[in-house]
KOLPA-611369 format. One line per 4 residues: their letters; for each residue x, y, z negated of C-alpha. Coordinates in pm, 1 decimal. Layout:
a = X,Y,Z  ...
end
This chain:
xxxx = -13453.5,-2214.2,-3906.0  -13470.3,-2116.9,-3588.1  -13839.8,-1994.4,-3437.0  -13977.1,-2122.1,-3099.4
xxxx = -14295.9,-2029.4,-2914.6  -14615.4,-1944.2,-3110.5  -14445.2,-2089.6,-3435.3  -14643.4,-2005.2,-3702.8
xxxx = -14471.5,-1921.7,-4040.3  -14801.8,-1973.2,-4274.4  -15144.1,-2011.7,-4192.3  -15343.5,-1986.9,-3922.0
xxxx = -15429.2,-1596.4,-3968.0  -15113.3,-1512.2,-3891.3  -15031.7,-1142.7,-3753.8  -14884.2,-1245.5,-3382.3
xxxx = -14555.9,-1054.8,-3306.4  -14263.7,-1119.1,-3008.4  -13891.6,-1206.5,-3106.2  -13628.3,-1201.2,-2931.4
xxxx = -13265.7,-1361.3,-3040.7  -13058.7,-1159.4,-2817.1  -12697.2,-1171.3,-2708.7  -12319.0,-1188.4,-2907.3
xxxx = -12435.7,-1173.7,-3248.5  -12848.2,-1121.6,-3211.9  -12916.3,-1512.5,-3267.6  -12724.2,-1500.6,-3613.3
xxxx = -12857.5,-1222.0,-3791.0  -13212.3,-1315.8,-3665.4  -13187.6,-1640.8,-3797.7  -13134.5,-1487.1,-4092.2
xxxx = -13350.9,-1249.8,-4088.5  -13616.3,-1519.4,-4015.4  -13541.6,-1741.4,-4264.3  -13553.6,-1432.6,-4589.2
xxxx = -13889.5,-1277.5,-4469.0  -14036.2,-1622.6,-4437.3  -13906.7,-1691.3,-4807.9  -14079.7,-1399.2,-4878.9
xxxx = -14386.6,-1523.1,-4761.3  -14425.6,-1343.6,-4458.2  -14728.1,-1482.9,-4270.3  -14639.2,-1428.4,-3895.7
xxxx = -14705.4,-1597.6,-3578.5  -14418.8,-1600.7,-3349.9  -14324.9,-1599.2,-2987.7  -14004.6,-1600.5,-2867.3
xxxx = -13906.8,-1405.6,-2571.4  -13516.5,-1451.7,-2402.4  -13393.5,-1134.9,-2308.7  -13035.0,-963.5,-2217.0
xxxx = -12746.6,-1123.8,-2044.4  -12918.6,-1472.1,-1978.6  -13193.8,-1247.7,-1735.8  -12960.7,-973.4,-1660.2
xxxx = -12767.4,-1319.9,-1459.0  -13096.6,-1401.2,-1307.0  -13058.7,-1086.6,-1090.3  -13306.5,-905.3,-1309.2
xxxx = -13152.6,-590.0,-1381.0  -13404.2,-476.9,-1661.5  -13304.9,-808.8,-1846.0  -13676.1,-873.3,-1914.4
xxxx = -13947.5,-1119.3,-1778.1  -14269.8,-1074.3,-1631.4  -14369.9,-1346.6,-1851.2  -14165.5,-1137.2,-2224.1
xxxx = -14401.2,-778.2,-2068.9  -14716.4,-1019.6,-2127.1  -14591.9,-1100.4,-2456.1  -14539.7,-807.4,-2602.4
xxxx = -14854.7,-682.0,-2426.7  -15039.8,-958.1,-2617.7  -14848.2,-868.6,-2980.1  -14782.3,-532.7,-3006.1
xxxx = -14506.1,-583.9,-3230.1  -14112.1,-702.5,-3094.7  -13868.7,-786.1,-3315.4  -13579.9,-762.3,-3132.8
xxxx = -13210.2,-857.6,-3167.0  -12902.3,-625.5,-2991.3  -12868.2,-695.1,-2671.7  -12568.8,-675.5,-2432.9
xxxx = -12607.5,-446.2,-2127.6  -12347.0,-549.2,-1812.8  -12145.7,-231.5,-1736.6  -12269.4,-96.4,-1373.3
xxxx = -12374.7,-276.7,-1140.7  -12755.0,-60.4,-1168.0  -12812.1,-303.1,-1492.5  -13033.9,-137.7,-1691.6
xxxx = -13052.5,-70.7,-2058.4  -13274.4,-250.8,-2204.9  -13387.3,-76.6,-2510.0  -13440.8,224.4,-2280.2
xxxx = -13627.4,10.2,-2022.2  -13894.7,-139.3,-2348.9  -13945.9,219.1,-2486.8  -13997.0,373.4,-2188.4
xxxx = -14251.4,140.8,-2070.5  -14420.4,119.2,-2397.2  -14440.6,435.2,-2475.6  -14256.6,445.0,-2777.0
xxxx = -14184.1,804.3,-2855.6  -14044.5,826.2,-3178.3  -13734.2,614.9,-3343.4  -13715.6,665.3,-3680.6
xxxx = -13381.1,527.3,-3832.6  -13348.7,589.0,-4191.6  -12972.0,641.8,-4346.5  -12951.2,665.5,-4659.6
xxxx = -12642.9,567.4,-4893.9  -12588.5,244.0,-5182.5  -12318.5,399.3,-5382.9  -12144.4,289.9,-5561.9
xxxx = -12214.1,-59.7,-5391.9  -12113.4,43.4,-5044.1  -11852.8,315.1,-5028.8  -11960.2,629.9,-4877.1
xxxx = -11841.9,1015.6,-4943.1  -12181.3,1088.5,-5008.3  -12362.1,873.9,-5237.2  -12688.1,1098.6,-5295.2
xxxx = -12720.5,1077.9,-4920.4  -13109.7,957.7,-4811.0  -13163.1,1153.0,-4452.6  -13436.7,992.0,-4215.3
xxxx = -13362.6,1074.4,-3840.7  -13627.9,1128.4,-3598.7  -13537.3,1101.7,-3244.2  -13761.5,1134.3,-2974.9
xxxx = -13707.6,817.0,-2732.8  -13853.7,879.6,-2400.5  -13695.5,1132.6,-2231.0  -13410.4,1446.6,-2219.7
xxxx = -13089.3,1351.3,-2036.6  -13278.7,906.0,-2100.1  -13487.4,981.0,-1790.9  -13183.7,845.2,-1615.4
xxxx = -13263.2,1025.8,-1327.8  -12910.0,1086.6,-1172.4  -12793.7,1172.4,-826.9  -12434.3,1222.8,-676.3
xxxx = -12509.3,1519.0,-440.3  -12161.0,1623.5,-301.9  -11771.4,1444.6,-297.6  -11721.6,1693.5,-639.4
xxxx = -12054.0,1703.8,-820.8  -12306.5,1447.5,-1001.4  -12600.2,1564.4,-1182.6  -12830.9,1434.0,-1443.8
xxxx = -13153.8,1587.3,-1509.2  -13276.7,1674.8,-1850.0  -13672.9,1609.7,-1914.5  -13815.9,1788.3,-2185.6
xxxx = -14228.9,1796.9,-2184.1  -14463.5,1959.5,-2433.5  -14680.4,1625.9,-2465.4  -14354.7,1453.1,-2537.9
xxxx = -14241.6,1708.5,-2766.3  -14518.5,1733.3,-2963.3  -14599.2,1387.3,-3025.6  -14203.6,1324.6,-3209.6
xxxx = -14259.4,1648.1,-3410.3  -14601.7,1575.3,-3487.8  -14501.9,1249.6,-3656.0  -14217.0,1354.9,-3798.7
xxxx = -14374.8,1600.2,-4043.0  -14671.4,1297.7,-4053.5  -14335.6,1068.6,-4184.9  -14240.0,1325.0,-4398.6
xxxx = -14589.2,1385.4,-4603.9  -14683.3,1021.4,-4590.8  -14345.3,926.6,-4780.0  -14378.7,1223.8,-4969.2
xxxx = -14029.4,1414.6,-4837.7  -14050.1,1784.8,-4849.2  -13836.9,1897.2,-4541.6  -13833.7,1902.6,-4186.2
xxxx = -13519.1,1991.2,-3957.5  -13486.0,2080.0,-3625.8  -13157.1,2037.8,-3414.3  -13170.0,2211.9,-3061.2
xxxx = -12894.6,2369.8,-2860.8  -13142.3,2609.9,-2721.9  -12898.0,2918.1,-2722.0  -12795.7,2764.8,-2436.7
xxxx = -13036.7,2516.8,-2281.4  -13307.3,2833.3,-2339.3  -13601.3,2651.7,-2149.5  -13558.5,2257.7,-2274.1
xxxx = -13428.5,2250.1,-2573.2  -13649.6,2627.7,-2613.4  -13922.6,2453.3,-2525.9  -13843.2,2145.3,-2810.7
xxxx = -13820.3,2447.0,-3075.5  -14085.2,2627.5,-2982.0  -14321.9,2312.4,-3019.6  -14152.9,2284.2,-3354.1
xxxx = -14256.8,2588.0,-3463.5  -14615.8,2571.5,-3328.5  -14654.8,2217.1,-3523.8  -14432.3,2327.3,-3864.3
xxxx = -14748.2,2611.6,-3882.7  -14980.5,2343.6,-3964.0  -14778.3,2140.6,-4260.1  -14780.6,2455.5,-4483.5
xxxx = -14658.7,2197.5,-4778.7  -14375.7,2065.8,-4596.0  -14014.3,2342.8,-4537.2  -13967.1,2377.1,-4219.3
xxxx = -13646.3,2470.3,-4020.5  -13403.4,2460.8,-3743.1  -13031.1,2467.6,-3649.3  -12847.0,2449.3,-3349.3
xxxx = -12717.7,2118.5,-3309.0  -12320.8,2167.6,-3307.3  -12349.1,2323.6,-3640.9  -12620.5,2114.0,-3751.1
xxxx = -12448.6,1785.1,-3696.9  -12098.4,1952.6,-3876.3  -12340.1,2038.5,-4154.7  -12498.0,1689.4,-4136.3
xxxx = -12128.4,1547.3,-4161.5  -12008.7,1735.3,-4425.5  -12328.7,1805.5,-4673.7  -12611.0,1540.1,-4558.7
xxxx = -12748.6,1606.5,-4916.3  -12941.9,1912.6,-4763.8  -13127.9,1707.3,-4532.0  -13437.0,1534.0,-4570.3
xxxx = -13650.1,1469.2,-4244.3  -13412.8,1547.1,-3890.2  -13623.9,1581.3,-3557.9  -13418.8,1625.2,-3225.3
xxxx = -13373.3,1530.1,-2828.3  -13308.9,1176.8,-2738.2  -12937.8,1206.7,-2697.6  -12898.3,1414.0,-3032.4
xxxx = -13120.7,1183.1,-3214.5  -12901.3,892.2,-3064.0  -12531.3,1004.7,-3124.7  -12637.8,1130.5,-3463.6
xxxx = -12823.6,885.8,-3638.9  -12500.2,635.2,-3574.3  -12299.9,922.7,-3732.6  -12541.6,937.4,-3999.2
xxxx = -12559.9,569.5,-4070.6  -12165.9,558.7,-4072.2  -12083.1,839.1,-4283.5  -12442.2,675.0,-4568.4
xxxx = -12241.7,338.1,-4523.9  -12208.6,161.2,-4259.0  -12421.8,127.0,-3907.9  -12449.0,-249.5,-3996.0
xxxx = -12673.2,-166.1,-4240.6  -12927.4,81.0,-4048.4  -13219.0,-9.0,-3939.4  -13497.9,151.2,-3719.0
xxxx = -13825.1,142.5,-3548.1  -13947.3,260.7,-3257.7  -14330.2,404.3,-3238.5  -14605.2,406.1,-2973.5
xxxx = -14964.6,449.6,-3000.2  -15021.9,90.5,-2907.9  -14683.3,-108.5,-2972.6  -14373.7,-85.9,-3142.8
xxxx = -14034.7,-240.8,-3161.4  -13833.3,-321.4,-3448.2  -13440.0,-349.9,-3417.4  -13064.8,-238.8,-3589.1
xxxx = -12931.4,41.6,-3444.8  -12597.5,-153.1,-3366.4  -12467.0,-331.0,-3052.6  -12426.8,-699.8,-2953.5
xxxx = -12075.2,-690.1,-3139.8  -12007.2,-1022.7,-2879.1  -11642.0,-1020.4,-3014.6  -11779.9,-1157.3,-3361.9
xxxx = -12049.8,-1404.4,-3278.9  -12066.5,-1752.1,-3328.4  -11843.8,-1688.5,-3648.4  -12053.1,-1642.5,-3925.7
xxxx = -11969.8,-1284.8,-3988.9  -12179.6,-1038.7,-3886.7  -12456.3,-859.7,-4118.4  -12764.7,-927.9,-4101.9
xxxx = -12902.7,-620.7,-4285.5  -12944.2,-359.9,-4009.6  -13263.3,-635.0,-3831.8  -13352.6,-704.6,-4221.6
xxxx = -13402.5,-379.7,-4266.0  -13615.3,-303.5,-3963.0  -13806.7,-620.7,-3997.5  -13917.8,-485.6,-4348.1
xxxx = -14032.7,-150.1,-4193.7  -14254.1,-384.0,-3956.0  -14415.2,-622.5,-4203.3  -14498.7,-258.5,-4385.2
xxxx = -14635.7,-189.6,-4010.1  -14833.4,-526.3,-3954.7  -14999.2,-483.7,-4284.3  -14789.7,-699.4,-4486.7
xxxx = -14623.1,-417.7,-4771.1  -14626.4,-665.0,-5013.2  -14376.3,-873.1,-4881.7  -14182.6,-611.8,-4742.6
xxxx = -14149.3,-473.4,-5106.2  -14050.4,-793.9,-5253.1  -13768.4,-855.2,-4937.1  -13642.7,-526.4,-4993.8
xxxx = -13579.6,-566.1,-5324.0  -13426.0,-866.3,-5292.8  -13207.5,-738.2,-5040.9  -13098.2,-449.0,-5288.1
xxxx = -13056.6,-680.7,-5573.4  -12797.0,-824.1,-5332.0  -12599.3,-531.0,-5222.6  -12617.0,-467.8,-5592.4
xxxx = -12484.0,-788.9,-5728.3  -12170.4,-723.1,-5502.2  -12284.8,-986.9,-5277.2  -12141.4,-860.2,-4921.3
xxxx = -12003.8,-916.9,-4582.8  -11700.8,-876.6,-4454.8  -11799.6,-532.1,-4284.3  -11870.9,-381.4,-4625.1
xxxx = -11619.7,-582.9,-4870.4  -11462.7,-403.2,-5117.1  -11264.8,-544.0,-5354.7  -11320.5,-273.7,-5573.5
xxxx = -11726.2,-348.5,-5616.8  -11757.7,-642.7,-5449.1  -11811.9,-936.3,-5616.4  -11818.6,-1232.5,-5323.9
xxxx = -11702.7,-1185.5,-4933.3  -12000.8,-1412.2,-4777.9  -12112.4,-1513.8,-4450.2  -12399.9,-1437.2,-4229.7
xxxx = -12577.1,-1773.9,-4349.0  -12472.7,-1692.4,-4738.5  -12569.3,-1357.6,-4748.6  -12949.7,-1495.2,-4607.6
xxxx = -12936.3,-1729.6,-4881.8  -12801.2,-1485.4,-5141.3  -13110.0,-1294.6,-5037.2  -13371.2,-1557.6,-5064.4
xxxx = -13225.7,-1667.2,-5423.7  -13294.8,-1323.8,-5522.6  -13674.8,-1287.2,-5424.5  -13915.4,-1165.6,-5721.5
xxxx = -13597.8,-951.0,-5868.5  -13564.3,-590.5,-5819.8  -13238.8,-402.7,-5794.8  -13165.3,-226.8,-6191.0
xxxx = -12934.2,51.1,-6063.9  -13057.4,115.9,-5725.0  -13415.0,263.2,-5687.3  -13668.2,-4.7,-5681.6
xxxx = -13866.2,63.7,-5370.2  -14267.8,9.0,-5351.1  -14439.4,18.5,-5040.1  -14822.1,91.0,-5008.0
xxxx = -15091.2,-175.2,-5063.2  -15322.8,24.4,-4845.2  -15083.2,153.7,-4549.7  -15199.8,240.3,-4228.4
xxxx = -14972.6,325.6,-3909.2  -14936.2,708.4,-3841.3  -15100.6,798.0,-3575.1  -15071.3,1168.1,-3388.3
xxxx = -15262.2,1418.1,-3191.2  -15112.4,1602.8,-2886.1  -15287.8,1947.1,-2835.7  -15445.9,2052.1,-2503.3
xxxx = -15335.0,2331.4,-2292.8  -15495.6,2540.8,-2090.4  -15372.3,2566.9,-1716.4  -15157.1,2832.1,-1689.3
xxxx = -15162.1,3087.0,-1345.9  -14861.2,2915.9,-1191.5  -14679.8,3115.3,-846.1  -14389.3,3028.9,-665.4
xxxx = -14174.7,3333.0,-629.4  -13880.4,3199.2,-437.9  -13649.5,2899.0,-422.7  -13334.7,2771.0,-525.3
xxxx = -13127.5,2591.4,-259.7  -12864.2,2355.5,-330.1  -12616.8,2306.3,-66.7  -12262.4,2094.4,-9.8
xxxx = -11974.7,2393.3,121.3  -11635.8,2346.2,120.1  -11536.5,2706.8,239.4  -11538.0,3064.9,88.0
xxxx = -11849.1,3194.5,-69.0  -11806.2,3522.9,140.8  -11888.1,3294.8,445.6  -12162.8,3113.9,262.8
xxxx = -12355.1,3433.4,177.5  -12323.6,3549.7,572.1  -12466.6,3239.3,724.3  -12783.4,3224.4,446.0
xxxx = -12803.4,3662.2,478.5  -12823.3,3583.8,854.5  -13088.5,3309.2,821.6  -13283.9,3439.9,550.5
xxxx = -13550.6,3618.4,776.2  -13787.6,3880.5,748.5  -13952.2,3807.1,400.9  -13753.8,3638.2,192.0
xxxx = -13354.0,3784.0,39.4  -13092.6,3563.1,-45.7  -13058.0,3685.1,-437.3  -12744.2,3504.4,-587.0
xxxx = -12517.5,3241.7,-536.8  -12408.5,3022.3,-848.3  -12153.7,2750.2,-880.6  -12228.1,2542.5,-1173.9
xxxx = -12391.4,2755.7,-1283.9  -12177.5,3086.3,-1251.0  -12296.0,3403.4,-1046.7  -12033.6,3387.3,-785.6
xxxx = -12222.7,3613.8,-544.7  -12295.5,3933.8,-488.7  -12026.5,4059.0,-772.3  -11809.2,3728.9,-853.3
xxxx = -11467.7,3719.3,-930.1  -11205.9,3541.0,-816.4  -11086.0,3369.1,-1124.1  -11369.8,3170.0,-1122.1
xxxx = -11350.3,2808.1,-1040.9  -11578.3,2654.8,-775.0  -11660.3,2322.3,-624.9  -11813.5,2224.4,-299.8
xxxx = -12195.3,2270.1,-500.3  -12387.7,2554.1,-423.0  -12697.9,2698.8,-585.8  -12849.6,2942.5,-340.6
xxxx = -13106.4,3153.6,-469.3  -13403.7,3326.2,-271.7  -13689.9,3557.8,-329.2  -13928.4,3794.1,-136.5
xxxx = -13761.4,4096.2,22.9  -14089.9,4273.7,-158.8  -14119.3,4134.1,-523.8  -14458.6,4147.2,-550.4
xxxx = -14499.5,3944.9,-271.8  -14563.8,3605.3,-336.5  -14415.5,3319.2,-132.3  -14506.0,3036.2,60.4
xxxx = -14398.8,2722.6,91.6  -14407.4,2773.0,514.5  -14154.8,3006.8,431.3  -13979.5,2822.9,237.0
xxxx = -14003.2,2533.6,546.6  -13885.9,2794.4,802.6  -13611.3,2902.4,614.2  -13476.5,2544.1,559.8
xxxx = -13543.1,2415.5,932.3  -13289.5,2783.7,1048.7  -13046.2,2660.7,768.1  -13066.8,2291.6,922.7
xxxx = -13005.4,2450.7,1253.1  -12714.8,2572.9,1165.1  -12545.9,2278.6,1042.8  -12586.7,2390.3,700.1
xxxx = -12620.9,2088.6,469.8  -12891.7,2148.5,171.6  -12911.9,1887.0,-113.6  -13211.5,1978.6,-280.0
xxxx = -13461.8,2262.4,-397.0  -13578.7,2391.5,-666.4  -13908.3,2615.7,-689.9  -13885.0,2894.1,-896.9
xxxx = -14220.6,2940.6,-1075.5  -14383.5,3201.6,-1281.4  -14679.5,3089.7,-1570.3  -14873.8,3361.9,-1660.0
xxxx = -14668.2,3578.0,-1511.2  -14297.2,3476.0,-1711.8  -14055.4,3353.8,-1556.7  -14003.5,2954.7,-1550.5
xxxx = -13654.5,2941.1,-1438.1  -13327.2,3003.8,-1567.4  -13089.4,3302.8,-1426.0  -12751.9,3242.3,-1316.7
xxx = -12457.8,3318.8,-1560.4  -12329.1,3656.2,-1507.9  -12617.0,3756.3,-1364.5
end
């Protein structure tokens, strides 16, 4: 069966939530999907929203309505099928676009293995990932700023922070795990990814019952690869979180079979972590489980853990009985290669049973959503101590530093030059590679001094005169007197 608007599934007490069919394979595996949790008894309200390519060719590039935003507002809870994103053109993605605007700061995918029903090297594998959604390197905030150089800027806030930490450890005693990791790369990324530890830290302080700890994220993920068995909880960055929970999923089984959800305080979003897969739809094929999955996590969401217990189950029973797809067929285990449509049906047939092998999972009669806290900080004494000038230059350095020295005026210095990052000035070397992106740093001639932003004005209108041709600027802030700003390297 296929929903329309405001079905209802049961009575008239339903618990209202948006669905969406979405594009290549997303009206398959939802019609699935529909059709076992509404075996199970799932009493749900529906309204169907079209999203994805069929908008995207409306000229909408955020491949949503007004009239799917007043849906969701209504329900609070999307279901959602993969969608397919157009390559450039300023499309936008999507999922990005819904938890932005929503709010929804944490995406929990768990990925955890079936063995020996779905081959895997690691078959005691059961690692949930934690990935905060909103913003790092997701902000999308991206500028091309010379002929050589594009940049991307990386968002990390405390608020932000906080709140995916904060319910990660929450996740972790409410489904009684005993382990919380955090990956950073703050060796090098010392201020965002620093800041995403520190609040780790801060938080781990107040879940005495719960290990806390923290690697840095190249060795992590290696680790994750190799030994996933010493995970239990993982909290990271949005792009970590991303490109490792599809790792994760692959290396427990397969990403068909990962599901996640995505939390705000108000709404959330249920959806597989896989893509539209447009090669393989309309062919009865594709797996259904990854949307089952996450559609289980949101009847336990909506209030409705008995059914998702008795789905679940059902679904195990399955994978147990060597009922598969073709994405997870092996001839070794397997007992029947079915279809999109057969492995629904497979599914329903096996409602009321519970897997004998597999654990037997039993959700909570009386669950309520998590909810978190973010702390309040007090202001901080915040002074600008000098600016960082960006500017496009296509000749030496040495003639770079003369014009700024020149220009500088009375109380500000020019400090350093950097290119990507490098100190190329005073003191660089000429083995180092440059481009035509300049980072040109400035500070009061007397330290203590503070500076203004008229200075800062002046010294940009001489720099204009002079046919000098700035990109941006950067303020370079002290809080309480430390320093808010990275040095250059080599410095």
């Amino acid at each position: 069966m296929t929903a329309g608007p405001s079905d209802t599934l049961t009575t008239s007490t339903a618990t209202p939530i948006t669905v969406a069919f979405g594009d290549g394979i997303g009206p398959e595996i939802m019609d699935a999907t529909l059709r076992i949790i509404t075996a199970g008894e799932a009493n749900l309200s529906i309204e169907t929203v079209q999203i994805g390519e069929a908008i995207y060719r409306q000229g909408i590039t955020a491949g949503i309505t007004d009239q799917a935003w007043d849906c969701l507002r209504r329900t609070k809870v999307f279901l959602k099928a993969p969608v397919t994103t157009p390559q450039g053109g300023g499309f936008k993605s999507l999922n990005v676009t819904v938890r932005k605007t929503f709010g929804l700061f944490a995406n929990v995918r768990p990925c955890l293995s079936y063995a020996p029903y779905v081959a895997t090297k690691h078959p005691g594998m059961n690692v949930v990932i934690v990935r905060e959604n909103e913003e790092d390197l997701y902000g999308g905030i991206e500028h091309r700023q010379t002929d050589d150089v594009t940049q991307c800027l990386k968002l990390i806030t405390r608020p932000g922070t906080e709140k995916v930490v904060r319910y990660a450890f929450e996740y972790a005693r409410r489904y009684n795990r005993t382990k919380v990791t955090c990956f950073t790369k703050d060796n090098i990324m010392k201020l965002t990814d620093g800041l995403f530890h520190q609040v780790f830290n801060e938080v781990a302080v107040e879940y005495p019952d719960i290990e806390s700890e923290h690697w840095i994220v190249d060795i992590g993920a290696a680790k994750l690869a190799d030994t996933p068995e010493a995970f239990d909880v993982i909290v990271m960055p949005n792009l970590y979180g991303d490109i490792l929970s599809d790792i994760a999923a692959q290396i427990a089984g397969s990403v068909g079979l990962a599901g996640s959800f995505n939390i705000g305080s108000e709404i959330a979003m249920f959806e597989a972590i896989h893509g539209s897969a447009p090669r393989r739809a309309g062919q009865n094929l594709a797996n259904p489980s990854g949307l089952l999955l996450s559609s289980v996590q949101m009847l336990v969401h909506i209030g409705q853990p008995d059914v998702a217990t008795r789905v679940h189950n059902a679904w195990l029973r399955t994978i147990e009985d060597g009922i598969h797809t073709y994405d997870i067929y092996d001839p070794s285990v397997s007992k029947e290669k079915v279809g999109t449509s057969e492995f629904a049906d497979a599914v329903i047939a096996r409602l009321g049973a519970t897997p004998t092998k597999l654990k037997v999972v039993d959700y909570p009669a009386h669950f309520k959503p998590i909810t978190v806290k973010v702390t309040s900080q007090p202001p901080t004494k915040k002074e600008l101590v000098g600016m960082d000038i960006f500017v496009d230059w296509r000749k030496s350095v040495e003639e770079l530093a003369k014009i700024l020295e020149v220009n500088a005026g009375m109380d500000l210095k020019l400090v350093m030059i950097t290119n990507r990052g490098q100190k190329v000035y005073p003191g660089g070397v000429p083995e180092t590679f440059c481009v035509d992106h300049w980072r040109c740093r400035f500070q009061a001639v007397q330290p203590d001094n503070p500076v203004t932003y008229t200075q800062i004005i002046e010294l940009l209108g001489r720099l204009a005169g002079v046919g000098l041709g700035f990109i941006k600027t950067e303020g370079l802030f002290t809080f309480d007197g430390h320093k808010g700003f990275s040095l250059g390297q080599g410095q």
